[in-house]
VOGU-3710 file (C-alpha; in Angstrom, 3 decimals, decimal comma):
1> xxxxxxxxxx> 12,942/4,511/17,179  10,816/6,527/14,609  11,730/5,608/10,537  11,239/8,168/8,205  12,421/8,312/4,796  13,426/12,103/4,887  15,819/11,319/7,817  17,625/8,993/5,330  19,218/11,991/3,237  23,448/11,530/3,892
11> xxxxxxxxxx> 24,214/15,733/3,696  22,963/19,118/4,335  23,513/21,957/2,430  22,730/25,334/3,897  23,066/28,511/1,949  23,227/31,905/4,503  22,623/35,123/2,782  22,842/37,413/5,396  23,140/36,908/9,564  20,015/35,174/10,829
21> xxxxxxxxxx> 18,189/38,568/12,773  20,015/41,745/13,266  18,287/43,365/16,553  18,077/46,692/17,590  18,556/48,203/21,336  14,732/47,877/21,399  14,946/44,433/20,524  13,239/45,354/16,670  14,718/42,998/13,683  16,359/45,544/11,384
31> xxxxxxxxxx> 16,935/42,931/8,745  15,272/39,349/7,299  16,732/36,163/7,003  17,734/35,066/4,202  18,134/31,247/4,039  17,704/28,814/1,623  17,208/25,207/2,952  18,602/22,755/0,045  17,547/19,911/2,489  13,826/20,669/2,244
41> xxxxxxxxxx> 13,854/20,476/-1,492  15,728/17,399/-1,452  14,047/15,638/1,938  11,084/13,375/2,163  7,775/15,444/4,092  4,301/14,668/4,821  3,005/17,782/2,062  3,514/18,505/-1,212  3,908/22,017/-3,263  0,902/22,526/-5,575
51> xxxxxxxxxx> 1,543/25,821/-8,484  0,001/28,735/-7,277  -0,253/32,467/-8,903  0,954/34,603/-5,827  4,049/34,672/-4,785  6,007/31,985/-4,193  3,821/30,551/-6,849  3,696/27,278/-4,343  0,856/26,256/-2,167  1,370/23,913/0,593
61> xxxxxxxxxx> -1,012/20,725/0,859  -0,608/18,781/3,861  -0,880/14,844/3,206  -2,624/12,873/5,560  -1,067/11,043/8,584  -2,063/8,205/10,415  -1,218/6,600/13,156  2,053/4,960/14,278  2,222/0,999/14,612  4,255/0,124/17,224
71> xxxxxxxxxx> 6,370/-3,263/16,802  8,055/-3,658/20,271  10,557/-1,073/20,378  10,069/-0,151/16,771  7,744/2,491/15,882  6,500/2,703/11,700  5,306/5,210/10,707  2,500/4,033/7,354  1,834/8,371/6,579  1,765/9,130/3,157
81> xxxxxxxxxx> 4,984/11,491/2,033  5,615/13,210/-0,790  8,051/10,451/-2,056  5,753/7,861/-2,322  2,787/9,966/-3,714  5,421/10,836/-6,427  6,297/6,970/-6,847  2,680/6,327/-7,194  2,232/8,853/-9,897  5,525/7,382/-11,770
91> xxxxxxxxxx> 4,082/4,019/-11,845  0,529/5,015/-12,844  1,823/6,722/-15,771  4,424/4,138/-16,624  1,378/1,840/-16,413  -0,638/4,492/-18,553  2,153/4,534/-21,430  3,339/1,106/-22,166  -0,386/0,176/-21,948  -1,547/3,074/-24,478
101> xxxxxxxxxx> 2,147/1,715/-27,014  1,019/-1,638/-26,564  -2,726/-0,778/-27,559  -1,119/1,327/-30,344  1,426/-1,140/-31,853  -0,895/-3,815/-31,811  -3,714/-1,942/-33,168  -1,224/-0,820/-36,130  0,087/-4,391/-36,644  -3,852/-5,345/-37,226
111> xxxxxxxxxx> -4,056/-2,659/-39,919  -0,793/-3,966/-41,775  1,430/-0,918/-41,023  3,877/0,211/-38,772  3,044/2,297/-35,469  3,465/5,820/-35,723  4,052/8,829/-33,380  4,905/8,577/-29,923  3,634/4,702/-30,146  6,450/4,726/-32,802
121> xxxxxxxxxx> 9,289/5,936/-30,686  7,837/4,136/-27,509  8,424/0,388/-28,952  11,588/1,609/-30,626  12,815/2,384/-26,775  11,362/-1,301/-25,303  12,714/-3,051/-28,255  16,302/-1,281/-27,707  16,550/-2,343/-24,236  14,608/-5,670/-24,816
131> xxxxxxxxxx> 17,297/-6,665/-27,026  20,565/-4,915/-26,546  20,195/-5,161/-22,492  18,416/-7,381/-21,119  18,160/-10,809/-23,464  22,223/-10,288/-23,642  22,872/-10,170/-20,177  20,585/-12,216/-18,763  21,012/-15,378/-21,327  19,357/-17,833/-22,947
141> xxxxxxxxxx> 15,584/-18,392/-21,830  16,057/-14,432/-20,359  12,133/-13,593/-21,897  10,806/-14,785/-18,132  12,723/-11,565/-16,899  11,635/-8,692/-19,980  8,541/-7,781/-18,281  10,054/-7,070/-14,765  13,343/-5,372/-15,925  11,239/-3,029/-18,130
151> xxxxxxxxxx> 9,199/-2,197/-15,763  12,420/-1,095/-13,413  13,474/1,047/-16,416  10,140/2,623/-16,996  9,590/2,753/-12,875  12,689/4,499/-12,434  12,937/6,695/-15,734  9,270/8,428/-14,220  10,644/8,774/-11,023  13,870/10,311/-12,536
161> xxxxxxxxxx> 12,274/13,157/-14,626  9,437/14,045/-12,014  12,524/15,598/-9,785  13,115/18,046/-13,051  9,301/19,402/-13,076  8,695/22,471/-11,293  7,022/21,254/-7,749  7,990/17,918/-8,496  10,204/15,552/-6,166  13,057/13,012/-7,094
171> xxxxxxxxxx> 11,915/9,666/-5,422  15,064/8,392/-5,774  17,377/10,517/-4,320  15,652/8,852/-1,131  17,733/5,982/0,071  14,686/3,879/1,671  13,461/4,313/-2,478  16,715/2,778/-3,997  17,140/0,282/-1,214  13,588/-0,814/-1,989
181> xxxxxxxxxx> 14,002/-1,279/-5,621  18,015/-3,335/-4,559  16,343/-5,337/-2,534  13,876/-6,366/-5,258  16,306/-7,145/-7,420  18,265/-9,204/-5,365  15,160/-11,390/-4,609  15,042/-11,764/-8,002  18,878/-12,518/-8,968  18,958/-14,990/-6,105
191> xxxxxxxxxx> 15,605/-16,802/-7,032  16,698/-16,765/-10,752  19,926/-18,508/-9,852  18,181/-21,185/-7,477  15,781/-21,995/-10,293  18,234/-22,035/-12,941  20,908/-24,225/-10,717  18,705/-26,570/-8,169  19,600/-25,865/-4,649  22,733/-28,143/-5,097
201> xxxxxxxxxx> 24,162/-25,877/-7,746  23,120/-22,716/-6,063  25,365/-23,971/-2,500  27,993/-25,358/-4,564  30,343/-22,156/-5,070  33,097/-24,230/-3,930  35,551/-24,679/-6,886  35,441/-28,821/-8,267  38,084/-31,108/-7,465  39,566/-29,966/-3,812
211> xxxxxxxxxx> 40,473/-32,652/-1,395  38,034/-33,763/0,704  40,193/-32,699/3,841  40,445/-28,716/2,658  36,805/-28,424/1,896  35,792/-27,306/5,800  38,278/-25,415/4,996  37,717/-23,428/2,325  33,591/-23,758/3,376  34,420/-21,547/6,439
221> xxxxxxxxxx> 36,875/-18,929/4,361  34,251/-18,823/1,063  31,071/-18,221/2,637  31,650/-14,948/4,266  32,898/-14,389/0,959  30,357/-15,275/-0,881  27,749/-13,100/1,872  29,244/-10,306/1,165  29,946/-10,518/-2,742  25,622/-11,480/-2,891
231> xxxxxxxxxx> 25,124/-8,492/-0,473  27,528/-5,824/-2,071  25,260/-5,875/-5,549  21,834/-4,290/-4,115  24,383/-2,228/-1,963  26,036/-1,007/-5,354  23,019/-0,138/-7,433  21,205/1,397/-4,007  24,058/3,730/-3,585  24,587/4,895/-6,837
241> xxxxxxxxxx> 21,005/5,668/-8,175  20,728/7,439/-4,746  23,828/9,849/-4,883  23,463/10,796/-8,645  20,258/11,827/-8,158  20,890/13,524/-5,083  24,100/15,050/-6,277  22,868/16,686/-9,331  19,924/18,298/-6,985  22,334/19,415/-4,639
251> xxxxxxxxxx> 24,476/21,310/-7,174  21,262/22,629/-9,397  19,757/24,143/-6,109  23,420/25,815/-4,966  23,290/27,571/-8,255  20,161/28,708/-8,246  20,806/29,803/-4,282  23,686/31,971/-5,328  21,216/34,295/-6,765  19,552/35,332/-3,591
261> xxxxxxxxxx> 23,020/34,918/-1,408  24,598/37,892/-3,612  21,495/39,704/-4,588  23,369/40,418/-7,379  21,921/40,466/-11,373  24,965/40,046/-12,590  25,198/36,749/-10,358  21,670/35,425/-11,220  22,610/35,771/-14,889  25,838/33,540/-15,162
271> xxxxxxxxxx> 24,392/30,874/-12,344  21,042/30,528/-14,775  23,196/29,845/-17,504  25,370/27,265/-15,364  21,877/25,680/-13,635  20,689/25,816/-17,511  23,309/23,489/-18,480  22,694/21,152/-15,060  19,469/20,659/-15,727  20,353/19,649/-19,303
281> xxxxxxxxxx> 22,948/17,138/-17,707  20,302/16,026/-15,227  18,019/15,199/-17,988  20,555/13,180/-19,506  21,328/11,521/-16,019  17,936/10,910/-15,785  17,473/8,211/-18,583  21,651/7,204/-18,066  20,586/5,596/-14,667  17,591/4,237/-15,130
291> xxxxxxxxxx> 19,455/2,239/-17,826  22,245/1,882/-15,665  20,032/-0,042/-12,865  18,346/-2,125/-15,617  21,223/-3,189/-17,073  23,272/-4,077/-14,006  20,350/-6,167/-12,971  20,607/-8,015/-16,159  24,105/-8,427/-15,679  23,520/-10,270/-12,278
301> xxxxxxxx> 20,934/-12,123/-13,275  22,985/-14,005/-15,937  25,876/-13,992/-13,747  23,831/-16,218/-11,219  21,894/-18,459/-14,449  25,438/-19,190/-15,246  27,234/-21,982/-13,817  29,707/-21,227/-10,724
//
């Protein structure tokens, strides 16, 4: 049993130009295929596309591989993809930002005036979710959480708009990515609650005041209940980051396809125009679910502070 995070991708979209090889009597090809593979665009690989000045102004760099560990009947494979060395750019330059606004702001706050600039609009985004999404939603004594959930905004906002650069890749439309960053979180909602409750409060989602006679009861019909209900939140933000990001690739790389499926000008101009206004939407999406994630994580997280 072999993981890999490319494997992970839920559809395939092939777009056929033409039949694959016409053949002569000789056996000669008498035409090319023309194919364009969505699923490689979209898919997780061990190389990367670097810009290049020849045709098809992409060079291939192969990433290194290592080794498989082999756990029993479980085989891992630790090679670095094109995912993660995408992740690790996101969070370098996350890192690289807030570090350079918070240099900025504070440097500006020494001199007696406000920050200008990109500093400028940089704390006028933390502040915005600071205080509209996260303090609201997670509750009273929420500044313990600011630092993380930023950093899940910031994380997933890089990730997001690498996908729109030309040779980049969309971390997130991988499924191992978003399961990752939902399974984070729920450590994190479920901790938060146990702190915030004690361990009695945290096992006591049985409602007050039920005969002592029903409570096996209702123990035995609540806690699959409650399983499920703590389980279906990661599921929920996992899935949707996942197939929006995914979704708008899918459609942007269709459009573009019909170009070279019609070989028609007439074609290429009118799907340009339509890609044109899905990259426009992407970019939108881009920032809609990072904020989406954060703020959904903030929701649970003051859901479980709160009393059952």
């Amino acid at each position: 049993m072999r993981w890999r995070g490319g494997s992970l991708i839920l559809a395939m979209v092939t777009l056929a130009g033409a039949p694959a090889v016409s053949r002569a009597q000789g056996g000669a090809p008498l035409a090319p295929q023309r194919e364009i593979n969505i699923l490689e665009h979209l898919g997780n690989s061990h190389r990367i596309e670097l810009p290049y000045w020849k045709p098809p102004y992409s060079y291939p760099l192969e990433l290194p591989r290592f080794a498989p560990v082999h756990l029993g009947g479980l085989t891992l494979d630790f090679s670095i993809t094109k995912h993660l060395v995408f992740m690790i750019l996101a969070a370098t330059i996350a890192a690289l930002v807030l570090s350079y606004t918070a240099y900025a702001v504070a440097r500006a706050q020494a001199a007696g005036r406000p920050p200008r600039g990109f500093a400028a609009a940089m704390e006028a985004i933390v502040l915005y979710v600071r205080q509209e999404v996260i303090l609201p939603n997670v509750g009273p004594h929420g500044e313990g959480y600011v630092n993380y959930l930023l950093t899940v905004f910031f994380f997933l906002l890089a990730c997001n708009l690498f996908g729109l650069l030309p040779w980049g890749a969309t971390a997130t439309s991988n499924i191992a990515v978003t399961g990752a960053m939902a399974l984070l979180s729920l450590c994190v909602i479920e901790i938060s609650g146990m702190r915030a409750l004690g361990l009695r409060g945290y096992l006591g989602y049985l409602p007050p005041g039920l005969p002592t006679w029903i409570r096996p009861v209702m123990l035995v019909i609540m806690t699959p209940i409650e399983i499920i209900g703590k389980l279906a939140k990661p599921f929920a933000l996992a899935v949707r980051l996942f197939a929006n990001m995914t979704a708008g690739h899918v459609v942007l790389l269709a459009l573009i396809g019909l170009t070279f499926v019609f070989q028609s000008y007439l074609v290429g101009i009118g799907a340009s125009f339509l890609a044109t206004g899905v990259m426009l939407l992407e970019l939108f999406v881009a920032f809609l679910h990072a904020y989406i994630f954060t703020l959904l994580t903030s929701v649970f997280i003051g859901l479980m502070r709160a009393e059952h």
